[in-house]
C-alpha positions in Angstrom: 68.2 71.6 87.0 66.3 71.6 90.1 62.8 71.7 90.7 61.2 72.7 94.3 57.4 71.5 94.5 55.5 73.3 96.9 51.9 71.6 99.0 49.1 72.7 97.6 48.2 75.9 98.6 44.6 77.9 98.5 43.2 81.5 98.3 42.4 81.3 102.0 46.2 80.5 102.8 46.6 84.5 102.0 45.4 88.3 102.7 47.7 90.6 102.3 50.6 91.3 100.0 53.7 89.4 100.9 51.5 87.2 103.2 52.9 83.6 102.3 50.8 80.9 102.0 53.4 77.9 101.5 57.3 77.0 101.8 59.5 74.6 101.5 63.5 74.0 101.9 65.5 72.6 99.3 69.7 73.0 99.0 72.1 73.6 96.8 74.8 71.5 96.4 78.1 72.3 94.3 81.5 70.4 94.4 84.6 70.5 93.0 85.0 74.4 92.3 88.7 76.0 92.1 90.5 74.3 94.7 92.4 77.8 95.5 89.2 79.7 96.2 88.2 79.6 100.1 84.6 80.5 100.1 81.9 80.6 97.3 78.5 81.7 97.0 75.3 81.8 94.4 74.2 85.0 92.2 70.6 84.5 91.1 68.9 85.8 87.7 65.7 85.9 86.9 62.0 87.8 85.8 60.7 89.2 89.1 57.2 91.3 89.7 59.0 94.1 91.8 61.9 96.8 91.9 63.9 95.2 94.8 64.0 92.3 92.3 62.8 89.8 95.1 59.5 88.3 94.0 59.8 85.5 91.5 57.2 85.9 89.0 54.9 83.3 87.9 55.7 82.4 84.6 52.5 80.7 83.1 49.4 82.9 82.6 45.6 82.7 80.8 42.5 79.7 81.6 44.2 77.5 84.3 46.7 79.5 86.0 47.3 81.2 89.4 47.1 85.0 89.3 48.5 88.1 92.5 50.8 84.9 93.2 55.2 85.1 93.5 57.5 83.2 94.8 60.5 85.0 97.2 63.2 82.4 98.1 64.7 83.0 101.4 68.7 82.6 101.9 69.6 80.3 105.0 73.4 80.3 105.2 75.2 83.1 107.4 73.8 86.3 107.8 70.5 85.0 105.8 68.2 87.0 103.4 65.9 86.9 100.8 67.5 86.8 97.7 67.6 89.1 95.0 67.0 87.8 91.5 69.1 90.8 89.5 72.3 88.6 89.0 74.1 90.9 91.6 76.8 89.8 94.2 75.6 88.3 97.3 75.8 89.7 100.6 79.4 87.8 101.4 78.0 87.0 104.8 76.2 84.2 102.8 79.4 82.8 102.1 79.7 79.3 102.6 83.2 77.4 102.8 84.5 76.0 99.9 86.7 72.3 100.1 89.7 72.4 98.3 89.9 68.7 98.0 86.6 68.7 95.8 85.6 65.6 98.2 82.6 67.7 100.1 79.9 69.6 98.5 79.8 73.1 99.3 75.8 73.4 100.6 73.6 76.2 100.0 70.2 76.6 102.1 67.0 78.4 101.2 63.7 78.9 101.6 61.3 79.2 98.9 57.7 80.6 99.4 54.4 81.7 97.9 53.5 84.3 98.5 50.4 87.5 97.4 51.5 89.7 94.7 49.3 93.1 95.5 46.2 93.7 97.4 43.9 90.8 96.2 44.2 87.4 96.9 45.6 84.9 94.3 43.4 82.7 92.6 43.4 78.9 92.3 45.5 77.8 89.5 48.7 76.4 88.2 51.9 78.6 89.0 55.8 78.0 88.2 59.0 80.7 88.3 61.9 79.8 87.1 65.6 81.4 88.3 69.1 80.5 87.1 72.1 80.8 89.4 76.0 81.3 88.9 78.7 80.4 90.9 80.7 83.3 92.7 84.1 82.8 93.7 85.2 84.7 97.0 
């Protein structure tokens, strides 16, 4: 389990949908896979707010909690890319090497922001997604 904790963000940080408001970079680090396989990437799942399966939704709702807010994560490695949360194969020029001795982490790098969902701004609240990821073997 990881957890990416974003600044605190306000209403003001947005306008317009898609506009982010926040980001931050956090990795993904995975070792020891199939010492045969040469490169390896990340297939992501999870509940998103649009048909391009891009924008993370925010899982809590009611008294307390952000609405017209998503999170979009933002691949880093290769050919880069936002990614798409559908649990489809990965552009394979996001592949990143894989060490056959098991003795170096193979190291993913994204970008997750916050971003408007539709044509009013979010309001102030608590927000979380959540996304599960599988290993693909190239």
């Amino acid at each position: 389990t990881s957890t990416v904790t974003f600044a605190d963000t306000y209403p003001s940080d947005f306008g317009t949908d898609g506009q982010v408001g926040t980001s931050k970079a956090f990795k993904i680090e995975v070792k020891k896979c199939d010492p045969l396989v040469a490169k390896l990437n990340l297939k992501f799942s999870g509940t998103t707010t649009d048909a391009e399966y891009k924008r993370l939704k925010n899982d809590l709702s009611g008294a307390g909690n952000a609405t017209n807010v998503g999170i979009i994560v933002s691949n880093e490695n290769g050919t880069k890319g936002d990614v798409v949360f559908n649990g489809s194969e990965p552009e394979a020029g996001t592949d990143v090497a894989n060490d056959a001795t098991g003795a170096t982490a193979s190291v993913f790098n994204y970008t997750a922001k916050v971003i408007q969902v539709g044509d009013n701004k979010p309001t102030a609240g608590h927000y979380s997604s959540s996304a599960t990821f599988e290993v693909v073997y190239r």
